[in-house]
N, C-alpha and C positions, 0 to 999 in steps of 0.2 A: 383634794378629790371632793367631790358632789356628795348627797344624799345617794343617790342613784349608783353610783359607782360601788361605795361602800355597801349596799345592801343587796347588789349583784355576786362581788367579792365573797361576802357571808354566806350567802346562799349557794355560792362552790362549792366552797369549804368544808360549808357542812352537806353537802350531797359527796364529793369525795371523800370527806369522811366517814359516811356513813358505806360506801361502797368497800372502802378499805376494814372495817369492821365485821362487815357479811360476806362482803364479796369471796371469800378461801372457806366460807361456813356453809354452803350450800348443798342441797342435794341434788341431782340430776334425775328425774326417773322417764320413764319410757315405760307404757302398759301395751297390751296387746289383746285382744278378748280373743279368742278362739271362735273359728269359723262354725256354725251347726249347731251353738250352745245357749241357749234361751236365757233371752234379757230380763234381768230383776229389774229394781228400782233399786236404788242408792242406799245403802247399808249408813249407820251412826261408826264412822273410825275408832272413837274410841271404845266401842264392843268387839272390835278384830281383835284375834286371838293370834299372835305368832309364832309358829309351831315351828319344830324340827325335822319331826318326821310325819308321815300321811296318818293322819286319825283311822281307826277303825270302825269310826261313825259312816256311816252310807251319807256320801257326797257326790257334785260334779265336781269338776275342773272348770274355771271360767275363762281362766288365762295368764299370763305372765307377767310380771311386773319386775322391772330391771332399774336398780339405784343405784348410782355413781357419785360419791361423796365427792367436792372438789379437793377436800384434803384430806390428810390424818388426822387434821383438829376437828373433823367431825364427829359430833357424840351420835354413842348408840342409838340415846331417844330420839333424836332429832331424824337419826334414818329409820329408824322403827315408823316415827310418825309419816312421816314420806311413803313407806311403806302401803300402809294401813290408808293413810287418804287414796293412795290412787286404787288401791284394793275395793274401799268403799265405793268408788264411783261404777263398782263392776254389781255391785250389793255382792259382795262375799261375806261370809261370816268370819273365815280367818284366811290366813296365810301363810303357807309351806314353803322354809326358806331351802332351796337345791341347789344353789350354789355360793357359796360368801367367801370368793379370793382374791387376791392382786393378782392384775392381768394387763397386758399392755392397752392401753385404750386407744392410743392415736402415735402421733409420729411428727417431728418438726424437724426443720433446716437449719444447722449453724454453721457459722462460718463465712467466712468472704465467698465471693461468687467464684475462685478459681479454685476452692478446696473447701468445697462444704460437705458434712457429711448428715448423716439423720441422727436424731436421735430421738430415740423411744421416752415416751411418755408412759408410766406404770401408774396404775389408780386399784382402789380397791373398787369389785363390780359384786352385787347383792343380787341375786335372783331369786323370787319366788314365786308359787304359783297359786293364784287367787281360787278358792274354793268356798261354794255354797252348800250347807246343811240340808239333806232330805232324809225323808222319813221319819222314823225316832230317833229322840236324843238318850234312848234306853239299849238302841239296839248295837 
């Protein structure tokens, strides 16, 4: 084999490799800003706050942000951060997680073409909803 060959080959290698490493570690997210609700500028992520329930601090609602781990080997932080970047692009201060279950996501084909049947696809899906701070932080 050439020069050329063998550093084509490497260069597979190591991008399938690297695909096979991340590729099952990923987050999916989907945001949504809410129609009516006046645009901030972009928040710092790592000042979002990820809450559980609705603060008693006087807020809006900005919008929803939905994360779909590709596996179970995804860690918490890694979807918190997920979380919290697309939150930031809304400038929210934090984010109220409302829903965190496994739930069918999608749906595929197996089988030969004379007795295929579907089968369900199950993922864990994160919902929160992006919220910015007004008034006092006393009140």
């Amino acid at each position: 084999m050439n020069q050329f060959t063998l550093r084509c080959l490497a260069l597979f290698a190591s991008v399938t490799a690297l695909f096979l490493v991340t590729g099952c570690n990923t987050v999916s997210i989907n945001s949504n800003q809410y129609l009516g609700v006046q645009s901030y500028p972009p928040s710092n992520p790592a000042q979002i706050q990820i809450l559980r329930k609705e603060p008693a601090r006087p807020h809006v609602q900005l919008g929803e942000v939905r994360a779909e781990p590709a596996s179970d080997s995804v860690s918490a932080q890694k979807i918190e951060a997920a979380l919290r970047t697309a939150a930031a692009r809304m400038g929210a201060d934090a984010i109220v997680i409302v829903y965190d279950r496994t739930e069918v996501t999608g749906a595929m084909l197996v089988g030969p073409w004379y007795g295929r049947s579907v089968q369900q696809i199950v993922g864990r899906v994160v919902v929160g909803v992006a919220i910015k701070y007004t008034g006092d932080a006393g009140s």
